[in-house]
C-alpha positions as a LaTeX table, in Angstrom:
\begin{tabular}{lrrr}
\hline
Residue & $x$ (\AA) & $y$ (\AA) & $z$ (\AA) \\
\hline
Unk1 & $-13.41$ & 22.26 & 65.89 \\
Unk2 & $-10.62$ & 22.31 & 63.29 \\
Unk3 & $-9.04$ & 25.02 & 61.64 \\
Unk4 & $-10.37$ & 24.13 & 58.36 \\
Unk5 & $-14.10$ & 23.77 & 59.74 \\
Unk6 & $-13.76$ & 27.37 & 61.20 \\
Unk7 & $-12.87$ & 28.31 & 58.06 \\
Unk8 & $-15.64$ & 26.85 & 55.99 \\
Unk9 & $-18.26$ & 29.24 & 56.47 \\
Unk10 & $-16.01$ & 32.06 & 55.61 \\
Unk11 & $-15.00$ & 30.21 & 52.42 \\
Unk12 & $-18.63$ & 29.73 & 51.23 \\
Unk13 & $-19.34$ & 33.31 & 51.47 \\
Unk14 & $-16.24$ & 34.02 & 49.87 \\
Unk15 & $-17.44$ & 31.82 & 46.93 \\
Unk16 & $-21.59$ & 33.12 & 46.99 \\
Unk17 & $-19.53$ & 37.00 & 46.70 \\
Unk18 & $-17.66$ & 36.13 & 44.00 \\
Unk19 & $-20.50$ & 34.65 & 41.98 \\
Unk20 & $-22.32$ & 37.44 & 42.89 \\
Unk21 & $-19.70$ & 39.80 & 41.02 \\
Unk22 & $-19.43$ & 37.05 & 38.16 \\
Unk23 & $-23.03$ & 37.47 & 37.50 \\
Unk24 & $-22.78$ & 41.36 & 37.93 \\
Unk25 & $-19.90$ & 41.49 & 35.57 \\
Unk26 & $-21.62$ & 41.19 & 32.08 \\
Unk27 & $-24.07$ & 43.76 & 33.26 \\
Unk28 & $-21.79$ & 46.49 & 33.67 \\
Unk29 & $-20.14$ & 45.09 & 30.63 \\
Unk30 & $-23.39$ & 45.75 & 28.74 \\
Unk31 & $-24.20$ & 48.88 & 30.76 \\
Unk32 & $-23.12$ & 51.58 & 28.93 \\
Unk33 & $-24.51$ & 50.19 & 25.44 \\
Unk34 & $-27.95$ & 50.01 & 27.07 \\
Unk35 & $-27.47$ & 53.72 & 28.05 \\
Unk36 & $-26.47$ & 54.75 & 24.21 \\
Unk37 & $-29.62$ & 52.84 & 22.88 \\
Unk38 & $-31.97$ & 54.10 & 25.45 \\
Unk39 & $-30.36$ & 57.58 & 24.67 \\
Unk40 & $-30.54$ & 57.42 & 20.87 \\
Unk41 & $-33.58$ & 56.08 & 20.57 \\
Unk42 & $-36.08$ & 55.75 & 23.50 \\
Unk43 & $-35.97$ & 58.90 & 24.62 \\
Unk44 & $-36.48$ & 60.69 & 21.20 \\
Unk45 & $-39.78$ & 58.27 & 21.04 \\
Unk46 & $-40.95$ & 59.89 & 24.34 \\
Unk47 & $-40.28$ & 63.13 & 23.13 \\
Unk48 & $-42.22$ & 62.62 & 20.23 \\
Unk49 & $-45.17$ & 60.81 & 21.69 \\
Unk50 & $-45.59$ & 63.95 & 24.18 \\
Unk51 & $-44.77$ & 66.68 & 21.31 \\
Unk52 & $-47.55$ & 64.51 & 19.69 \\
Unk53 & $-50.10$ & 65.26 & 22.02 \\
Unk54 & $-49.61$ & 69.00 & 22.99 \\
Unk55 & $-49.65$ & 72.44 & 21.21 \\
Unk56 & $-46.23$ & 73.52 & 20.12 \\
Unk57 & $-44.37$ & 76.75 & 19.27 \\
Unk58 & $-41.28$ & 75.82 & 18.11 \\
Unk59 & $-39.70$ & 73.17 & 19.96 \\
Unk60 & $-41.65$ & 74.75 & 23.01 \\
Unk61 & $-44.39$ & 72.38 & 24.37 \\
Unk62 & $-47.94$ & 73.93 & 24.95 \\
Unk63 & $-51.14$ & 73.03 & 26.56 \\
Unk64 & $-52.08$ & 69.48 & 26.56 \\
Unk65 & $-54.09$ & 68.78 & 23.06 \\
Unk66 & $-54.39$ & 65.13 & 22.94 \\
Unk67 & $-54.95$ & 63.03 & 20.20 \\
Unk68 & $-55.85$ & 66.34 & 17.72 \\
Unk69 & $-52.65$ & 66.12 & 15.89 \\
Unk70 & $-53.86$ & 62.27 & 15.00 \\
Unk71 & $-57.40$ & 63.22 & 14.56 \\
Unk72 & $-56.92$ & 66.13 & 12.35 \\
Unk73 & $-54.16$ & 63.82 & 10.50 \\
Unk74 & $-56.36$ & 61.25 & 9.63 \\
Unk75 & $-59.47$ & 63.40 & 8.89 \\
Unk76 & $-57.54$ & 65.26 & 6.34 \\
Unk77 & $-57.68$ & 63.18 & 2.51 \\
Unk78 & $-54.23$ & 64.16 & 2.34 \\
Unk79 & $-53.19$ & 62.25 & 5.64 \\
Unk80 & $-54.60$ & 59.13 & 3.49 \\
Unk81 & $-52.88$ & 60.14 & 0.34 \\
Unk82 & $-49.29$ & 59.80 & 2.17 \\
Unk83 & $-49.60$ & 56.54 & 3.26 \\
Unk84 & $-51.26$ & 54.95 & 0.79 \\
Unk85 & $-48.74$ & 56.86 & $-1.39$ \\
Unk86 & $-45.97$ & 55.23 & 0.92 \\
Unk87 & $-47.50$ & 51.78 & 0.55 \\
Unk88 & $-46.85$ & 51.98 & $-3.13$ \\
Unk89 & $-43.72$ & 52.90 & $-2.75$ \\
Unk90 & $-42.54$ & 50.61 & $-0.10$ \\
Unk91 & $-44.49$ & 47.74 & $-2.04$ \\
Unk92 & $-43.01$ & 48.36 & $-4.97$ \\
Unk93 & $-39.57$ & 48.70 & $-4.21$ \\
Unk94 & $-39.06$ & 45.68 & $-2.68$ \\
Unk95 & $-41.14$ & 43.83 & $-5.34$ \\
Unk96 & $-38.56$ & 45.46 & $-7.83$ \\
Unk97 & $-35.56$ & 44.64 & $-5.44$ \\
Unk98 & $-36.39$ & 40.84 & $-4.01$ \\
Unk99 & $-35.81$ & 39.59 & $-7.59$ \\
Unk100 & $-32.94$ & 41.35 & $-8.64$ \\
Unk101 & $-31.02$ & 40.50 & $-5.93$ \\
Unk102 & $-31.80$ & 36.91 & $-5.65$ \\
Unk103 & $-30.99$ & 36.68 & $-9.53$ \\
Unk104 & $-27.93$ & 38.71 & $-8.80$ \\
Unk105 & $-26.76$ & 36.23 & $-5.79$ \\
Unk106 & $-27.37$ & 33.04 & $-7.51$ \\
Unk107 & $-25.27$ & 34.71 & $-10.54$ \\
Unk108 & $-22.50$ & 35.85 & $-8.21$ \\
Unk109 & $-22.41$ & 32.66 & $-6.23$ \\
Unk110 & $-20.95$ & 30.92 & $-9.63$ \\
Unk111 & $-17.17$ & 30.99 & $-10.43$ \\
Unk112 & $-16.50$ & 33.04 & $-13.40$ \\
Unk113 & $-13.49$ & 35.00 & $-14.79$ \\
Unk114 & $-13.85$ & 38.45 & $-13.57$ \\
Unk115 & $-16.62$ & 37.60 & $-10.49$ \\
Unk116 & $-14.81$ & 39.92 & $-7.93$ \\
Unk117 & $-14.53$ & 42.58 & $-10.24$ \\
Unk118 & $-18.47$ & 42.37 & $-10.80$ \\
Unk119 & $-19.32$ & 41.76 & $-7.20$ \\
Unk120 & $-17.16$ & 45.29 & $-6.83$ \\
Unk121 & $-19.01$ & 46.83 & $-9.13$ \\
Unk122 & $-22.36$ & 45.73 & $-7.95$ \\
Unk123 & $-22.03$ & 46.59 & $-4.64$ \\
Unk124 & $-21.18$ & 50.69 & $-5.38$ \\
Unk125 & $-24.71$ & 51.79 & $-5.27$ \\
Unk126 & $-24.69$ & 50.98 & $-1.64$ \\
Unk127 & $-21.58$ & 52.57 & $-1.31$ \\
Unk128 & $-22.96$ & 55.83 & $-2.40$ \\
Unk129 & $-24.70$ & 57.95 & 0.12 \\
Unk130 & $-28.22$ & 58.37 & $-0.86$ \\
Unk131 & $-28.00$ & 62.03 & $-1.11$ \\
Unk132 & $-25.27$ & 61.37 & $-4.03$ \\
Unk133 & $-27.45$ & 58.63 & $-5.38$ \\
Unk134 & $-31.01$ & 60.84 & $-5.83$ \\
Unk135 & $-28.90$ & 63.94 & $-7.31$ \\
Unk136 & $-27.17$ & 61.23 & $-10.20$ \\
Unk137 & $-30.65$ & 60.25 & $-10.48$ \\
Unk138 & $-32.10$ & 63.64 & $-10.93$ \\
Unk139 & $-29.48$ & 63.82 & $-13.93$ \\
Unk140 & $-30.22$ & 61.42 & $-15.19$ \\
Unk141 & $-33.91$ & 61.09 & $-14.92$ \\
Unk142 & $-33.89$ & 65.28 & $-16.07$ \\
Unk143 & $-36.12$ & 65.53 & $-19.28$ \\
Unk144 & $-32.73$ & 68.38 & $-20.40$ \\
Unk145 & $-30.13$ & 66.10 & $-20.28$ \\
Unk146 & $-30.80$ & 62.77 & $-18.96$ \\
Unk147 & $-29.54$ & 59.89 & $-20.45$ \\
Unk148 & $-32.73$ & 57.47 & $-19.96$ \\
Unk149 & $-35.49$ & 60.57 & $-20.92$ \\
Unk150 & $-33.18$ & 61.14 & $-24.23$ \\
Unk151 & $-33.72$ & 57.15 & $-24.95$ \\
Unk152 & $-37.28$ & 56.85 & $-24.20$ \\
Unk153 & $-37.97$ & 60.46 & $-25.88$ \\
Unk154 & $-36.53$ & 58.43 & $-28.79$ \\
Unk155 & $-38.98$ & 55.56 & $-29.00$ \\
Unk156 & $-42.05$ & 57.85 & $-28.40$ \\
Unk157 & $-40.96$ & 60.15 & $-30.35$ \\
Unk158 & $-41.33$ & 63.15 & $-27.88$ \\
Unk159 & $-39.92$ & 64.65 & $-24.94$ \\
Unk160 & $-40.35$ & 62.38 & $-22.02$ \\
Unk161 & $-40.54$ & 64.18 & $-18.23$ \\
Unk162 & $-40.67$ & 61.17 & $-16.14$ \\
Unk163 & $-40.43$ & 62.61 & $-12.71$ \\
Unk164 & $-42.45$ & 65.70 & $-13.54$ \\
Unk165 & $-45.42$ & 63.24 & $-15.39$ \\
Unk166 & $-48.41$ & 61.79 & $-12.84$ \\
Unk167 & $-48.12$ & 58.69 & $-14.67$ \\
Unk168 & $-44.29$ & 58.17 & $-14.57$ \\
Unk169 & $-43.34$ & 59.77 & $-11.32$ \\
Unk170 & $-44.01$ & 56.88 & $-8.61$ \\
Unk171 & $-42.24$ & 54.59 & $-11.02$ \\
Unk172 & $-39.22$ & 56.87 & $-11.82$ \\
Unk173 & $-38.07$ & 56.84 & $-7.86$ \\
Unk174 & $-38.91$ & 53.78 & $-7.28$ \\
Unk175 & $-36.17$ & 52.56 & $-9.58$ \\
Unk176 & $-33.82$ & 54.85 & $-8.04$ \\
Unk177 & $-34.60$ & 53.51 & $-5.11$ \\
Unk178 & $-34.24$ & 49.77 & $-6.01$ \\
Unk179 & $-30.59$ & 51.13 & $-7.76$ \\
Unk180 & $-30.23$ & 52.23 & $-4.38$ \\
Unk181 & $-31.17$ & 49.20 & $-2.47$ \\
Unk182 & $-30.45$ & 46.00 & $-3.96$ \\
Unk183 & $-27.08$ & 45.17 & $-2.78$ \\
Unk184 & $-27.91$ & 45.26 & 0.73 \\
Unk185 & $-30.37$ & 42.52 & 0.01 \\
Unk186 & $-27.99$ & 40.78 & $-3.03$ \\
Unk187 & $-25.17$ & 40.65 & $-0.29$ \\
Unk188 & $-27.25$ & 39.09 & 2.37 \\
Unk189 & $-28.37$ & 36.69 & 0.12 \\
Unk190 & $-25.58$ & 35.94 & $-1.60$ \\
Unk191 & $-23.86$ & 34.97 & 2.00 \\
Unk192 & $-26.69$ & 32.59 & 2.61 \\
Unk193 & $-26.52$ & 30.94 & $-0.67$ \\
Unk194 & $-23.01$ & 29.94 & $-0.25$ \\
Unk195 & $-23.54$ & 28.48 & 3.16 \\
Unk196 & $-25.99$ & 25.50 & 1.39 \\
Unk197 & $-24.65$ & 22.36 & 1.33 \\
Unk198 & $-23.39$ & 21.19 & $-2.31$ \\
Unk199 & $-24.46$ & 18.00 & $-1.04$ \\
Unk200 & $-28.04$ & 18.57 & $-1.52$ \\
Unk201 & $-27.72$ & 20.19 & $-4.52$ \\
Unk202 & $-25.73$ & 16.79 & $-6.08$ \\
Unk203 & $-28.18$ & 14.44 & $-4.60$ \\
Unk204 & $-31.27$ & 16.52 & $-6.26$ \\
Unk205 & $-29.06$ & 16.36 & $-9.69$ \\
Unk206 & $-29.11$ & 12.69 & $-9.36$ \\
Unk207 & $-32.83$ & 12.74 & $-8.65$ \\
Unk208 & $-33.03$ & 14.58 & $-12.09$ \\
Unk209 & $-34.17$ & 17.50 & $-11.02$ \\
Unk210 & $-33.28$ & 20.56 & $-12.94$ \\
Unk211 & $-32.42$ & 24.57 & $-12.10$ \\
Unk212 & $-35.69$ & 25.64 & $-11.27$ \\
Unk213 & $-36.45$ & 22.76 & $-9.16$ \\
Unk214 & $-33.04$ & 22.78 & $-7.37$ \\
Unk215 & $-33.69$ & 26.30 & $-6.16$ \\
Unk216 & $-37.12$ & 26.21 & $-5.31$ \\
Unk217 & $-37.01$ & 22.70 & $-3.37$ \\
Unk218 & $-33.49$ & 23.68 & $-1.69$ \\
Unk219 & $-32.47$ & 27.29 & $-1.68$ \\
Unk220 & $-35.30$ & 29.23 & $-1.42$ \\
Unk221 & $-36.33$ & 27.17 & 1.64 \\
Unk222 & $-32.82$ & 27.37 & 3.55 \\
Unk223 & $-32.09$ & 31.18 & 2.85 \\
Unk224 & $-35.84$ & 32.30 & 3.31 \\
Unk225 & $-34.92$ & 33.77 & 7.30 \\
Unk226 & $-32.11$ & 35.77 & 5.38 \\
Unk227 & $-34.43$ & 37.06 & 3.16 \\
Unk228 & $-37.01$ & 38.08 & 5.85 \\
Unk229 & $-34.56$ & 39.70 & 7.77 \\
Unk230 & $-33.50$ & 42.00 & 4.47 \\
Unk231 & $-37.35$ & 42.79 & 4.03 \\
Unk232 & $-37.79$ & 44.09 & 7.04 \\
Unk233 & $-35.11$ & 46.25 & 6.94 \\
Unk234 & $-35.66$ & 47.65 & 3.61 \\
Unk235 & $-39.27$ & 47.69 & 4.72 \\
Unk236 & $-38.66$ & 50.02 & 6.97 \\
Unk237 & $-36.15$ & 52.06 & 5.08 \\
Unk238 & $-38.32$ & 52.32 & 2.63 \\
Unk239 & $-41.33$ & 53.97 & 4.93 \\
Unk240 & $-38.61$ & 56.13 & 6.24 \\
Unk241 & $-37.68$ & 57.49 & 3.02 \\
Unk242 & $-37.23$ & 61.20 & 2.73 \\
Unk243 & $-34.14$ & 61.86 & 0.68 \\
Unk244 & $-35.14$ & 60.49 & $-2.38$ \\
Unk245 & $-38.64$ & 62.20 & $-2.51$ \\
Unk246 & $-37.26$ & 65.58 & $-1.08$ \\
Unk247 & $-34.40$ & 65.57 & $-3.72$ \\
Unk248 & $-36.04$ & 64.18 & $-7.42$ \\
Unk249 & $-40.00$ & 65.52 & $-6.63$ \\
Unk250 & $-39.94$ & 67.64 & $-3.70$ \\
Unk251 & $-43.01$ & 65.26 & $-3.31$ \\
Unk252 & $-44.56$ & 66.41 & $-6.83$ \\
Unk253 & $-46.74$ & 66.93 & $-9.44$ \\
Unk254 & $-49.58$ & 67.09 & $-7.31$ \\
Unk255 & $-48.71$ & 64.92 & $-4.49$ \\
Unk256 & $-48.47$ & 61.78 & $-5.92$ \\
Unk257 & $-44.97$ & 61.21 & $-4.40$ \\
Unk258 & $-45.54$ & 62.93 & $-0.90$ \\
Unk259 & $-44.59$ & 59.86 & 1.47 \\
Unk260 & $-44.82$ & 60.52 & 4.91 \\
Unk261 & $-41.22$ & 60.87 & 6.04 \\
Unk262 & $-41.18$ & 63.98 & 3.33 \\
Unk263 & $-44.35$ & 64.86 & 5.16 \\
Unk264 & $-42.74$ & 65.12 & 8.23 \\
Unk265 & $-39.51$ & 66.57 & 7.36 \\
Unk266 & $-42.20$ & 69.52 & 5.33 \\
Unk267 & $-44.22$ & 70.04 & 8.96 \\
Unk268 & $-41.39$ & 69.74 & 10.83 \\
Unk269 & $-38.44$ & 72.03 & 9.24 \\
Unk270 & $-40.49$ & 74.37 & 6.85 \\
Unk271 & $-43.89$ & 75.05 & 8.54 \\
Unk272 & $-42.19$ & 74.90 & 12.15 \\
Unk273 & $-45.45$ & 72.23 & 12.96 \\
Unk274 & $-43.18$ & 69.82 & 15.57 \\
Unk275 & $-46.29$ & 68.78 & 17.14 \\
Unk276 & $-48.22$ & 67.86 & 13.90 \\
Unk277 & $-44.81$ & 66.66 & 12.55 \\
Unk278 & $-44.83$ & 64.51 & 15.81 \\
Unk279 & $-47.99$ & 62.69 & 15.22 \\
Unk280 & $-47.45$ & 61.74 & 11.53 \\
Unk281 & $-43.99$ & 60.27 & 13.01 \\
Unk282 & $-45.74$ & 58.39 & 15.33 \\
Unk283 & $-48.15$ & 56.96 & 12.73 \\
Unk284 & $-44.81$ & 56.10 & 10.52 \\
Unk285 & $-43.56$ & 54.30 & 13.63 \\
Unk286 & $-46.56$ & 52.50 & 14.23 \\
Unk287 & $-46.63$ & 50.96 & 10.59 \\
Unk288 & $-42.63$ & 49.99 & 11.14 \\
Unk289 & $-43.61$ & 48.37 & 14.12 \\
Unk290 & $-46.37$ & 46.29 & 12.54 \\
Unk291 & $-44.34$ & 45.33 & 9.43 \\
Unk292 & $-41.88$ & 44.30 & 11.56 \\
Unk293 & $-44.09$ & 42.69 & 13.54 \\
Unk294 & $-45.86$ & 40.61 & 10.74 \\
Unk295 & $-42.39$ & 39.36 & 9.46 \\
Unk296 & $-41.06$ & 38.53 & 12.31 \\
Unk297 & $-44.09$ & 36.29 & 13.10 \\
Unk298 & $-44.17$ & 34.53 & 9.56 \\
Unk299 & $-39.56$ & 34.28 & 10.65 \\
Unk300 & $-40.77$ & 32.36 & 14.40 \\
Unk301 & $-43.32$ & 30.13 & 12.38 \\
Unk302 & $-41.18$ & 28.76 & 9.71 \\
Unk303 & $-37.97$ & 28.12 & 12.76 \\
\hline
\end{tabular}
């Protein structure tokens, strides 16, 4: 036997423990991160699940209840209330927002004197935290002193209380909201628009086909997985909302703007109900999950 055959076997193991570490590597890489996440947000989820389903004083779990937080959440008309009342407003702001920020993107995405400047501009309400956002839009929403109550008061000839109306109040926050919201979708899709080929959009102008058709036949189609990825997220930030609710209504008049994170954040922090507060988190998690769920399906089917 050679020298180089006795050393053969000891080179192959040398090789198998190096791949070993190789494929070891990117997992302790990636360990720590996994840590954070699971820290940050599976563990609150377990917490909740199991203040969800016991009696609680305080932060202090009790005796095991069940599913009586759930039960007595769904029994009561006001349970229903918040998340149809959520529905609205999740519906409607993105109905509100989609639009504006498509328009906005297909605007921005032509050269014109001044276009950074107005892309600047544009993208400030995102800029602004959304506690600074609902308090300008308290001002100027106030039937006192606000700027759009003063206009409308002019055309109907009357005071106008827009967040304090029944009518008026859903609609008032859901345009701050949209305010709010519509650059994080206008930027996405603005950064899919310009990644289209101009080569499609030449050989459809040769076809003779005109604005409407050039955007329905080749943008819409190759920015639509940008688009669902922005509805999901503002889907869900949306369902979420408390700030805007807590700040302009405090979930007034008479409940019509009561969404269920301002339901929570009332149960939680005021009536010291974690375990109540629990459940109704729970249920808001469970509709994120099957938004999410619904758009990601309708993302998989059109790949």
């Amino acid at each position: 036997m050679t020298v180089g055959q006795a050393s053969l076997p000891y080179s192959r193991s040398a090789v198998k423990g190096r791949s070993k570490s190789h494929a070891l590597f990117p997992w302790l890489l990636m360990a720590p991160s996994v840590l954070l996440v699971l820290l940050v947000t599976v563990l609150p989820i377990v917490q909740a699940v199991s203040l969800s389903l016991r009696e609680t004083f305080f932060l202090e779990q009790g005796q095991f209840i069940g599913a009586d937080h759930y039960k007595r959440f769904f029994a009561d008309p006001s349970g229903h209330r918040n998340i149809v009342t959520t529905l609205v407003f999740a519906a409607g702001s993105i109905a509100l927002t989609f639009p504006l920020a498509i328009g906005l993107a297909l605007l921005l995405s032509r050269d014109f004197p001044g276009r950074a400047v107005v892309r600047t501009l544009l993208i400030l309400p995102w800029v602004v935290s959304q506690l600074l956002g609902a308090l300008m839009w308290q001002w100027v929403l106030s039937p006192n002193i606000g700027a759009i109550a003063y206009w409308l008061g002019k055309f109907v000839g009357g005071r106008v209380d827009i967040l304090g109306t029944t009518n008026t109040a859903m609609a008032g926050m859901i345009v701050a909201n949209v305010w709010r919201t519509y650059p994080y979708a206008m930027i996405l899709t603005l950064a899919a628009i310009v990644t289209v080929p101009q080569d499609l959009y030449e050989a459809a102008k040769v076809d003779g086909a005109n604005a409407r058709q050039r955007f329905f036949s080749i943008t819409f189609p190759l920015i639509r997985p940008t688009l669902l990825i922005a509805l999901i997220i503002l889907t869900v930030n949306a369902i979420n909302m408390i700030e805007l609710p807590l700040i302009l209504t405090g979930g007034g008049p008479i409940d019509v703007t009561d969404l269920l994170g301002l339901r929570v954040y009332r149960e939680a922090f005021v009536l010291q109900n974690f375990g109540f507060a629990s459940a109704i988190a729970i249920v808001m998690f469970g509709m994120n999950a099957l938004m999410s769920i619904a758009y990601i399906r309708v993302l998989r089917s059109e790949a």
